[in-house]
N, C-alpha and C positions, 0 to 999 in steps of 0.2 A: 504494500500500500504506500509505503513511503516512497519507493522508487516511482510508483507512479504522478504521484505530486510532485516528486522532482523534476521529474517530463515535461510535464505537465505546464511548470514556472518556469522550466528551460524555454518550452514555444512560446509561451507569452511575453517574456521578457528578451526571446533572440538570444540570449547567454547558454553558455553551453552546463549542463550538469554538474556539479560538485561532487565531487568522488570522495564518500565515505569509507574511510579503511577500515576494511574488518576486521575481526578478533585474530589475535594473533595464532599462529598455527600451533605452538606447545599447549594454548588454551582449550584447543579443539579437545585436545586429546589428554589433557587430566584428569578430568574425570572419571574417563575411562581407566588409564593406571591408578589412580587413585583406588578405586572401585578395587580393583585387581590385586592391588599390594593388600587393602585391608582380607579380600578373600584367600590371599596368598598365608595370611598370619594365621585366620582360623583354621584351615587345612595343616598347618603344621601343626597348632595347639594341639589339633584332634590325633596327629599322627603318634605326637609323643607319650614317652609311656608316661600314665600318672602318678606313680613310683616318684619319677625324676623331676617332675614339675612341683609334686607337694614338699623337696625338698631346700625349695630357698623362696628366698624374694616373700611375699605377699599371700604364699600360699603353702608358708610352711605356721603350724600350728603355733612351733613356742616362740615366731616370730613374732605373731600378732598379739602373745599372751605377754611379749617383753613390752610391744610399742604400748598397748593397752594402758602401764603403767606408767611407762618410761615419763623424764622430766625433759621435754625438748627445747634445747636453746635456739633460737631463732636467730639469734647472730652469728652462730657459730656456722650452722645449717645454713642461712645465707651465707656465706664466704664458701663452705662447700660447695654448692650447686652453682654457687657462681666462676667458682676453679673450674667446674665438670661442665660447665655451657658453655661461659662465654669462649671460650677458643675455639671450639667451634662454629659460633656464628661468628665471630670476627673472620674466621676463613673463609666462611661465604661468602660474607662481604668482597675480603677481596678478589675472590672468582668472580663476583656482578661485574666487574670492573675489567673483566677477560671475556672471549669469545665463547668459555665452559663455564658462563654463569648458571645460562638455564638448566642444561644440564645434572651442575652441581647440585641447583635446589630444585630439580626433579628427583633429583637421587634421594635427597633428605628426607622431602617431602614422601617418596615412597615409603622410607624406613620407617618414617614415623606412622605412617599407615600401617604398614605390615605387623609392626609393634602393638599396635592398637587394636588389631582383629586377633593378636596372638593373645595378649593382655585379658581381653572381654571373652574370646573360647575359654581361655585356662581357666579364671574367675568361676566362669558360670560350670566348665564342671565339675571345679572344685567343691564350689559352696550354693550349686541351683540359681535362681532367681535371684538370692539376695548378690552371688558374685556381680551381677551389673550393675546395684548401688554401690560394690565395693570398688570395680571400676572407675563409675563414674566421681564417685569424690575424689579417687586418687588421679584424679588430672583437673579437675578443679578447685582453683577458678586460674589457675593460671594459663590451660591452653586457651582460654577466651579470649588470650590475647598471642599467642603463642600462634595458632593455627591463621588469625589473619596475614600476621606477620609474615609465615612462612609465604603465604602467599602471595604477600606485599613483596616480597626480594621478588619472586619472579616477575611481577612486573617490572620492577627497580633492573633487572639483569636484559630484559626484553626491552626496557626505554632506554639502556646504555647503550645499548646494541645498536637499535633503530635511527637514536639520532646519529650516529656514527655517519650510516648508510645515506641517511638523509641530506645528510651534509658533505657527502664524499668523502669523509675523513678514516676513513678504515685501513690501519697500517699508519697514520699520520698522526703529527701532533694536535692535541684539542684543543681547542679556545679551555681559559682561564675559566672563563664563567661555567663553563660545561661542568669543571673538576670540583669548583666550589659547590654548583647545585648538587652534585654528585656527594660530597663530602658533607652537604646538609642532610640530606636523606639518609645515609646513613648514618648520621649521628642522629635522627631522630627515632629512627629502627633499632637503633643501642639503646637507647631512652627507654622505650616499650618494651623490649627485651628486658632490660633492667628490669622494670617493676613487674612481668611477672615473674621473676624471678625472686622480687621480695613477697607474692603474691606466694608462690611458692612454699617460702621459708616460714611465714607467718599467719597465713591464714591456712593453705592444706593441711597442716598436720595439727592444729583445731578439728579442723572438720572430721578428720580423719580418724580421730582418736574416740570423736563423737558415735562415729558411726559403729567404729572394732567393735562397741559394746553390745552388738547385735551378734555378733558373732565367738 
């Protein structure tokens, strides 16, 4: 419909069409891997023996009988998770800034998928039904900001890219201002990053300790 009003104000006005660019082509198709790494995680959850799964992490018994009680320092566990993230995303970052941005944070973005469908099988059949409240508090409320994010780089990796091309500049040095808006963005994706990372440290394992008691 749209295209036809474009037509449409092209004959009336003698001007030729505006050419809307479409969705980038990695766009097409995450959904689709996305979709595929989370089914990929529950097909393994189920493969493995449940021997080997009830023996760490989340879904070993005198784990959750320690956290239950446990005294968690929040500053501490902040500085932790913050050793165990951020280098990570700081290497993504600087992949956006490479021709194997998208790439990079298509790979993530699967792991964290595949993770995620591993996570929610082993849960549920560990502990039934109640595994997918166990689940769901143990990733919030921090991927709430965590999962935009990820998806925020791959634009940020797809618009370094583009203006590149756009500009002829591929293989060439960039304007100033390019590097600066570039160096703004992701200082404000470290920003976000950050806080759920204190989002993480202070508020999950609240929640988390709320919920054990169900189990």
């Amino acid at each position: 419909m749209k295209q036809r009003v474009r037509r449409y104000l092209s004959v009336r006005t003698g001007t030729k069409p505006i050419q809307v660019q479409g969705k980038p082509e990695w766009l097409k198709y995450l959904r689709l891997a996305v979709f595929l790494c989370f089914v990929a995680g529950i097909l393994c959850a189920n493969l493995t023996d449940r021997e080997q799964l009830g023996g760490f992490g989340i879904w070993n018994g005198y784990f959750i009988e320690k956290f239950k009680y446990a005294r968690i320092q929040p500053l501490e566990l902040f500085y932790y998770v913050l050793e165990e993230r951020l280098l990570v995303f700081l290497l993504l970052l600087l992949f956006a800034a490479t021709n194997w941005g998208i790439l990079a944070g298509g790979l993530f973005l699967g792991w964290q998928c595949f993770a995620a469908g591993f996570l929610m099988a082993a849960s549920v059949g560990a502990y039934g039904i109640k595994g997918i409240l166990l689940t769901g508090t143990a990733v919030f409320p921090q991927y709430l900001l965590y999962i935009p994010l990820y998806i925020s780089y791959l634009y940020l990796a797809s618009f370094w890219r583009q203006r590149a091309r756009g500009q002829g500049l591929e293989g060439k040095k960039r304007p100033l201002r390019d590097y600066s808006l570039f160096i703004l963005l992701c200082a404000c994706m470290l920003s976000i990053y950050i806080a759920g990372i204190f989002l993480e440290s202070y508020v999950n394992p609240y929640l988390l300790k709320n919920v054990l008691k169900f189990f």
